[in-house]
C-alpha positions as CSV (number, residue, x, y, z in Angstrom):
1,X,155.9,86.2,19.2
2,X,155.8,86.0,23.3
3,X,153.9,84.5,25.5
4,X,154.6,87.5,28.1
5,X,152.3,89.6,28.9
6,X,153.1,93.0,27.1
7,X,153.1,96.4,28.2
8,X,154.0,99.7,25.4
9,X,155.2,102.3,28.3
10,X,155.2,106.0,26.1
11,X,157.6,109.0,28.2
12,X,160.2,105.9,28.8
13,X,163.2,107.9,28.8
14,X,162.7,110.0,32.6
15,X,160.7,110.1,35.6
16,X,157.9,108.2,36.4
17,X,158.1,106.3,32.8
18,X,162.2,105.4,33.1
19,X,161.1,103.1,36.5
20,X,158.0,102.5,35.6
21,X,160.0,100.1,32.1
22,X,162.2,98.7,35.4
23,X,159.7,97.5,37.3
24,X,157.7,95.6,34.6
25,X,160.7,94.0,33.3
26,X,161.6,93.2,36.4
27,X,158.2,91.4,37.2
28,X,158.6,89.5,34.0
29,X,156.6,91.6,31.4
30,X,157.7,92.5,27.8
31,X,158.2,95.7,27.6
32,X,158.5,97.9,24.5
33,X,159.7,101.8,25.7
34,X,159.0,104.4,23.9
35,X,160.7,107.8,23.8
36,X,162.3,110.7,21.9
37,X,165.8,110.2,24.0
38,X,166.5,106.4,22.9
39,X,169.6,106.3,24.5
40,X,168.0,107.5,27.9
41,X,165.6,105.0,28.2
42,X,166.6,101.7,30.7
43,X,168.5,98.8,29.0
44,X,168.2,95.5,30.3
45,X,166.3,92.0,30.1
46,X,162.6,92.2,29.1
47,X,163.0,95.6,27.6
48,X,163.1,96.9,23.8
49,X,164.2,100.9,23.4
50,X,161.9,102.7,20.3
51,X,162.3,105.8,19.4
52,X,158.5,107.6,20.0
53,X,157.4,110.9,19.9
54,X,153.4,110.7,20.4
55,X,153.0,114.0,18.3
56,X,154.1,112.2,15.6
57,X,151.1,110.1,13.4
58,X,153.5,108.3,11.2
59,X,155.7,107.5,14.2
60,X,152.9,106.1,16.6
61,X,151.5,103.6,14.0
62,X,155.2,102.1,13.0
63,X,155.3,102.2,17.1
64,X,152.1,99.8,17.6
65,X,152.9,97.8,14.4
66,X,156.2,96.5,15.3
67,X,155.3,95.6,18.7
68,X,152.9,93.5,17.5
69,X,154.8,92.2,14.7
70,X,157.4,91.2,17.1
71,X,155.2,89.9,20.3
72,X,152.2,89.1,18.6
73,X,149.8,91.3,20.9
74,X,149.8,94.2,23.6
75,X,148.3,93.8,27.2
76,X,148.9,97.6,28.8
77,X,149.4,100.8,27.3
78,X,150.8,103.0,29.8
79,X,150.2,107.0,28.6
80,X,152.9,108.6,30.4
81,X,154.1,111.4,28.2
82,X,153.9,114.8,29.0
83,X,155.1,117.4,30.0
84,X,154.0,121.6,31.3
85,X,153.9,124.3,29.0
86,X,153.4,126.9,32.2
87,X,154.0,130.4,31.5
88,X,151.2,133.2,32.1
89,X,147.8,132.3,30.1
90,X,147.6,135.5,27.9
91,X,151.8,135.2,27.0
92,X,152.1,131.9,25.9
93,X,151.7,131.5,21.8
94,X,149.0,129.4,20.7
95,X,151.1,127.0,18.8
96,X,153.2,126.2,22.1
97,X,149.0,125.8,23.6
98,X,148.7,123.3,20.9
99,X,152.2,121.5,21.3
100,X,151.2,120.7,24.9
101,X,147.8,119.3,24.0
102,X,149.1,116.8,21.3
103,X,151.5,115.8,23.5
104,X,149.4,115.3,26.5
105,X,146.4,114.5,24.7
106,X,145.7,113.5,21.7
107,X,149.1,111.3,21.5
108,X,147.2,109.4,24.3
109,X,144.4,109.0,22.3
110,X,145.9,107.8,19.2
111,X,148.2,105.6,20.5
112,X,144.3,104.1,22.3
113,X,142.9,103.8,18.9
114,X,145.7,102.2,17.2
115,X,145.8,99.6,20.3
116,X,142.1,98.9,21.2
117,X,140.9,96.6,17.7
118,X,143.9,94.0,19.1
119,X,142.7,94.3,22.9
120,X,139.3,93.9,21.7
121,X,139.8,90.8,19.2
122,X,141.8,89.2,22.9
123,X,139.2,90.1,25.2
124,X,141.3,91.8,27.8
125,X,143.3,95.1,27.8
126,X,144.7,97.7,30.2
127,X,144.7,101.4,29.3
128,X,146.5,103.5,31.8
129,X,146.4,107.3,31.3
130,X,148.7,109.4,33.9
131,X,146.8,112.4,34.6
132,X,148.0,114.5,37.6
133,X,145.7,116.0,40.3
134,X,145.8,118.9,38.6
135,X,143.0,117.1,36.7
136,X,141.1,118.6,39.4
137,X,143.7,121.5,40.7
138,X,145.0,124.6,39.7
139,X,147.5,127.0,40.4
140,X,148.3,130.3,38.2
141,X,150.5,129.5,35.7
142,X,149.8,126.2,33.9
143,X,146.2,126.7,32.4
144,X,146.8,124.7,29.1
145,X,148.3,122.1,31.4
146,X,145.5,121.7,33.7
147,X,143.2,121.9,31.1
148,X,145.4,119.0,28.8
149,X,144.7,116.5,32.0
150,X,141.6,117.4,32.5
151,X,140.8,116.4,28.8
152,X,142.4,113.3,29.5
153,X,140.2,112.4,32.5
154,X,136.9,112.9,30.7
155,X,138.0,111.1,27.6
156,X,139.6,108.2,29.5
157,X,136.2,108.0,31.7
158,X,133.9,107.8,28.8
159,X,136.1,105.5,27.1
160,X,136.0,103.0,29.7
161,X,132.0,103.2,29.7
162,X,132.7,102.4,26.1
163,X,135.3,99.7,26.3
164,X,134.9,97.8,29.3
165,X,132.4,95.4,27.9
166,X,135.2,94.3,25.8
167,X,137.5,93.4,28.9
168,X,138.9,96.4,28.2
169,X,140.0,99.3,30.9
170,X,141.0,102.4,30.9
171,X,141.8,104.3,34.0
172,X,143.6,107.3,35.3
173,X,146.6,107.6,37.6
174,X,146.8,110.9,39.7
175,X,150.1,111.8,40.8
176,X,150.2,114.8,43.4
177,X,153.7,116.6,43.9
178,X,156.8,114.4,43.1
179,X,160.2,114.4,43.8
180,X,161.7,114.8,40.4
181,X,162.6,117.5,37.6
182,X,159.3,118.2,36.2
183,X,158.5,121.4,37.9
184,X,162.3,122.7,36.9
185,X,161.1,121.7,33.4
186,X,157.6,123.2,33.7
187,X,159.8,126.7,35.3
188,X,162.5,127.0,32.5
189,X,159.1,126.4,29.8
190,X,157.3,129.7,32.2
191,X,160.5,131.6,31.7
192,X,160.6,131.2,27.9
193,X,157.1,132.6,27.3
194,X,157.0,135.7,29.5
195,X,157.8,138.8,27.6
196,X,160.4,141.1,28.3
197,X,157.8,143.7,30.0
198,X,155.6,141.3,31.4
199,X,153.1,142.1,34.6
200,X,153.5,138.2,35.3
201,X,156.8,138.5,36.5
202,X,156.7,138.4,40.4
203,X,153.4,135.9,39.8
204,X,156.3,133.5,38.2
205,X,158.8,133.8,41.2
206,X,155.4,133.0,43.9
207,X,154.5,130.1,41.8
208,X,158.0,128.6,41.4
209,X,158.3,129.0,45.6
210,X,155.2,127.5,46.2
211,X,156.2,124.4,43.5
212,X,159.6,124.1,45.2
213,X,157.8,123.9,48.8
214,X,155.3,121.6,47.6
215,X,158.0,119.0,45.5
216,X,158.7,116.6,47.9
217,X,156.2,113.9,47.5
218,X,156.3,110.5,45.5
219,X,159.5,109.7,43.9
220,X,159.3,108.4,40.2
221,X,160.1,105.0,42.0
222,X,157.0,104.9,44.1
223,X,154.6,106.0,41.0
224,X,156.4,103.1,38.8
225,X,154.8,100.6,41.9
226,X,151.4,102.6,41.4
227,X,151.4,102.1,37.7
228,X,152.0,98.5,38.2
229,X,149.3,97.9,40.9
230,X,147.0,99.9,39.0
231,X,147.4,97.6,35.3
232,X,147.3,94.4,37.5
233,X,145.0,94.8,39.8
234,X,142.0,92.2,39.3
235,X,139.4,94.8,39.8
236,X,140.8,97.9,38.8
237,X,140.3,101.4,40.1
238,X,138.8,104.3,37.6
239,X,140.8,106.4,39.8
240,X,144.2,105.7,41.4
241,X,146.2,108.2,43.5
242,X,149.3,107.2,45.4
243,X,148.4,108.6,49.0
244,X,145.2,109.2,51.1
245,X,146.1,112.7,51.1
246,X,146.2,113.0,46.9
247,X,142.8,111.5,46.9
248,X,141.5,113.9,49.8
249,X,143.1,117.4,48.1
250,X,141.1,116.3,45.2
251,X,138.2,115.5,46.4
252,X,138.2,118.9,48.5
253,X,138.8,120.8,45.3
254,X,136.0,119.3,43.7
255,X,133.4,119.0,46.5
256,X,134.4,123.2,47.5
257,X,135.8,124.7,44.5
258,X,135.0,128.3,46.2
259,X,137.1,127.7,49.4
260,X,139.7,125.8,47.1
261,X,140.1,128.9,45.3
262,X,140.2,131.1,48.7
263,X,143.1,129.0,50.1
264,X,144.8,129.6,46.8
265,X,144.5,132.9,47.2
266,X,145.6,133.3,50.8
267,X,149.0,130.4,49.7
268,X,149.7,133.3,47.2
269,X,149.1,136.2,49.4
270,X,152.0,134.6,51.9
271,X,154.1,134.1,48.6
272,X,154.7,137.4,47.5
């Protein structure tokens, strides 16, 4: 048992979720990390390495149960796992489709509902579901991506309606663009599902230009500060982006989805 606040962080072993176990440790949280990679994830004060892998049943509920068989109770999930499954829509195989949704999905929500009768029984919790602002956006490419965070936005909104009387909250982080691997990732998982005599080819190369142009944003450092401002703060935000302009590309693509979709268009037309 502790009587530090708690925090289950899933994704711990790279990116955004790596600092993001670093910074609450640092701050004097408890922090249980959860990964497929245990030997990635940070090592250190504060901090207890579990194997995770959110598309796993079995595995999430031994994940919840020993945390609070060991601390007693949880304070924050953070729902960082996930990954892109990007490749052109009409290539990729179904059960790769349905990999990226459990993964980015309903691993989020399972790991919720094994969390929220503890939060409840407290009266305070902190659900905090990193979405990306392609929530809202879209390039070609990652369809069942986009479409696995926009699911997470809608279900995390209504769930908050839901929970909230509880002293309960769940909310959404929107990273833009970041510094890290994750669009080599996304690029190697493209080049996997395009067949051999694929029309998508030359869409691929635009696309990967346009990400590498566009990848110099946040680092996984600043986003680990945005998820702990984001759990802590006294009145927190349904919505949390990490720069004025992430909030406003957003907002423009969901206020004007036609002339979004035009300056897509014209990005691409320059990319070829």
């Amino acid at each position: 048992m502790t009587d530090k606040k708690v925090v289950a962080i899933t994704g711990a072993s790279n990116g955004m979720g790596y600092e993001a176990v670093k910074v609450f440790a640092k701050r004097g949280w408890k922090v249980y990390a959860g990964a497929r990679r245990v030997e990635k994830i940070p090592t250190g004060e504060n901090i207890v390495a579990v194997r995770l892998d959110v598309t796993d049943s079995a595995v999430n509920k031994g994940f919840i149960q020993a945390i609070l068989e060991d601390a007693g109770h949880i304070d924050a999930l953070v729902n960082n796992a996930g990954y892109g499954e990007f490749g052109p829509t009409e290539e990729i195989p179904l059960d790769r489709a349905k990999q990226q949704f459990d993964t980015n999905y309903f691993g989020a929500v399972e790991l919720t509902n094994l969390v929220l009768p503890g939060m409840r029984e407290q009266g305070y919790g902190r659900i905090l579901n990193v979405s990306s602002v392609g929530g809202d956006l879209y390039t070609p490419l990652g369809a069942h991506y986009y479409a696995s965070k926009a699911a997470l936005q809608q279900w995390s909104d209504t769930l908050d309606l839901e929970v909230s009387p509880f002293g309960i909250r769940s909310i959404i982080i929107q990273p833009a663009a970041t510094a890290s691997n994750w669009g080599n990732i996304a690029f190697e998982n493209a080049e996997e599902n395009l067949k051999a005599d694929s029309p998508y080819g030359n869409l691929i190369k635009a696309t990967a230009r346009l990400t590498t142009a566009t990848s110099k944003g946040a680092t996984s450092e600043n986003l680990a500060e945005d998820f702990y401002q984001a759990i802590t703060a006294r009145r927190p935000k349904l919505r949390n982006y990490h720069s004025g302009r992430d909030r406003m590309m957003v907002a423009f693509a969901r206020s004007f989805p036609g002339l979004y979709r035009m300056a897509l268009k014209q990005v691409f037309r320059r990319m070829k």
